[in-house]
C-alpha positions in Angstrom: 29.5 38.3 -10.8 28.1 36.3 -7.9 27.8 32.8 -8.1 25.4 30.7 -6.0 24.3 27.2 -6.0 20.6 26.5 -6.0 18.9 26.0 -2.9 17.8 22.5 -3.3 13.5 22.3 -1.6 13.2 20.7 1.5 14.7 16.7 1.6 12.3 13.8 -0.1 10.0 13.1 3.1 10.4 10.0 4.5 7.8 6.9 6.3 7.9 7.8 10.0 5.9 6.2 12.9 2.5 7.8 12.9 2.8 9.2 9.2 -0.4 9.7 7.1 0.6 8.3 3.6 -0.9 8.3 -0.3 -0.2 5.0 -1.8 -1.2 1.9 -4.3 -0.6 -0.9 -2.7 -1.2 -5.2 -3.7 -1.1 -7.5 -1.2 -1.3 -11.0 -2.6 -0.6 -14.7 -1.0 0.0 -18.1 -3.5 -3.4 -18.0 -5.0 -3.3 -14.6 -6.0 -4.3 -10.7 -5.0 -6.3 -9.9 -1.8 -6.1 -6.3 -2.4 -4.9 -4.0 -4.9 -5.3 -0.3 -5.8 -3.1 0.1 -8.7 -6.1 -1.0 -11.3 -8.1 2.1 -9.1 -7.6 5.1 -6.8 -4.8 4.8 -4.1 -5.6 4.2 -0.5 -4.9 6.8 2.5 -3.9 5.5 5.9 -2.0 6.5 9.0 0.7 4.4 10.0 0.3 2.5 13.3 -3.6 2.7 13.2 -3.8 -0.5 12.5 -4.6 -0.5 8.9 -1.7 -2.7 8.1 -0.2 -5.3 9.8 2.8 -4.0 11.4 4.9 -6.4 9.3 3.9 -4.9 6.8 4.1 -1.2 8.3 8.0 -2.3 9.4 8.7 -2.4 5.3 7.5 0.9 4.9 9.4 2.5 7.4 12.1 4.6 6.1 11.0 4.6 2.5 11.2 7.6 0.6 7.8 9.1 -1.1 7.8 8.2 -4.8 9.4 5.1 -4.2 8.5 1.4 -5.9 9.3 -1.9 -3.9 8.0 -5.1 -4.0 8.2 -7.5 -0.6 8.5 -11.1 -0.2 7.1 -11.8 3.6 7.2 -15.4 4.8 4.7 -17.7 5.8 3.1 -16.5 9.0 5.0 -13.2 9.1 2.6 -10.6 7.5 -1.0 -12.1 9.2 0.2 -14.5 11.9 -0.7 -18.3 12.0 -4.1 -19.8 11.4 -5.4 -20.0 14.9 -8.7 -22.9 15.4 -10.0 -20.8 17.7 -11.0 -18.8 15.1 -13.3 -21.2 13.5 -17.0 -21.9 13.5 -19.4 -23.4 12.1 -22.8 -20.7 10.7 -25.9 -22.3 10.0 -27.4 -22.3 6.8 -30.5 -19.7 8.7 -27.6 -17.7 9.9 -26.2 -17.5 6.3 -29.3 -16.3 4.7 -30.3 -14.0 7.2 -26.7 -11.7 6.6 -27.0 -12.1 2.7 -27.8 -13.8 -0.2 -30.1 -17.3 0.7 -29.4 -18.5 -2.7 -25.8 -18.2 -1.9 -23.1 -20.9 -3.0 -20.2 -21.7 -0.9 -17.1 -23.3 -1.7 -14.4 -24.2 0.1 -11.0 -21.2 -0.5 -14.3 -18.4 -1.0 -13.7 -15.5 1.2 -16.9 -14.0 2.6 -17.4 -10.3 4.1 -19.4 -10.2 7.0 -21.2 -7.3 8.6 -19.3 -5.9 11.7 -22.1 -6.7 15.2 -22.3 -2.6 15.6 -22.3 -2.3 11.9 -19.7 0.0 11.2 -17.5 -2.4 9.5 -17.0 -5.7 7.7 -14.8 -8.9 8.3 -14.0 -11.7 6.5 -13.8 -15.6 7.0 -13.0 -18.2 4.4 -14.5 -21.2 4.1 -13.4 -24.4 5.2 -16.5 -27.0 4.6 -19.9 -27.2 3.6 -22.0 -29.9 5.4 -24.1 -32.0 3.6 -27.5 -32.1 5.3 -28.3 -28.7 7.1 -26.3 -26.5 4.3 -24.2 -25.2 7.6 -20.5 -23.6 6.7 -17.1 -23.5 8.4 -15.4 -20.4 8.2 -11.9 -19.6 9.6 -12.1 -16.3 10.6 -8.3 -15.8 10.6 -6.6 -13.0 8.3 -7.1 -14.7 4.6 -3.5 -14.7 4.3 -2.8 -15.7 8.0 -0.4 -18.5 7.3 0.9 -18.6 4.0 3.7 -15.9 2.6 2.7 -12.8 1.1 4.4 -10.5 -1.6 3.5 -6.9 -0.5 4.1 -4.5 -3.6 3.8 -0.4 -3.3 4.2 2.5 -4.7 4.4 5.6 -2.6 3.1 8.6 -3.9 2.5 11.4 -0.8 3.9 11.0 2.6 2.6 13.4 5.5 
């Protein structure tokens, strides 16, 4: 009688530059969740296509699928510092014209925007509300740009 061990399948793949990836993933700063797919279906993404900030790509790096980790980044280190450049100030005309006109801002609310070309959306928080003209100041920064981040994941395909 032969004996023979078991041929074991091919090694757990790992995250690798450039690898396409099934995953639920939370991103959250102080005030709570920015995103998270656990409540829904996971997200798909390639790595280094910008979908993530690289920070945040760096953690994933190396992890085997089917794992569970949660991240603590620092301030600054997921989304980069506020920048002022990346303020302005939308009249109230402006406002109405890309959405609601009975729209209510307050200051913290994040609001999507409609890429110029369309094909996307961004987001700005905002800052103040003048009295007066009804005109907003959104920081166009990452909403979490500046504060730390807890990034949590779960992997469940990589490619």
């Amino acid at each position: 009688m032969s004996s023979s061990t078991p041929v074991s399948d091919s090694a757990v793949p790992t995250v690798q530059p450039g690898s396409f990836l099934t995953l639920h993933y939370r991103l959250a700063g102080p005030a709570g969740d920015v995103i998270n797919t656990f409540e829904g279906l996971p997200a798909t993404l390639s790595l280094g296509t910008g979908e993530l900030a690289p920070a945040v790509e760096e953690r994933l790096l190396g992890m085997a699928e089917g794992t569970r980790a949660t991240f603590e980044l620092p301030a600054g280190v997921a989304f980069g510092e506020r920048n002022p450049d990346m303020q302005q100030w939308l009249a109230r005309k402006a406002l109405n014209e890309l959405g609601d006109p009975m729209e209510q801002y307050t200051i913290g609310d994040v609001v999507q925007f409609p890429t110029p070309d369309g094909s996307g959306t961004f987001a700005g928080t905002v800052l103040q509300v003048r009295e007066g003209d009804g005109a907003v100041l959104f920081d166009f920064s990452h909403p979490l740009a500046g504060l730390p981040v807890t990034f949590e994941v779960q992997l469940i395909g990589v490619l």
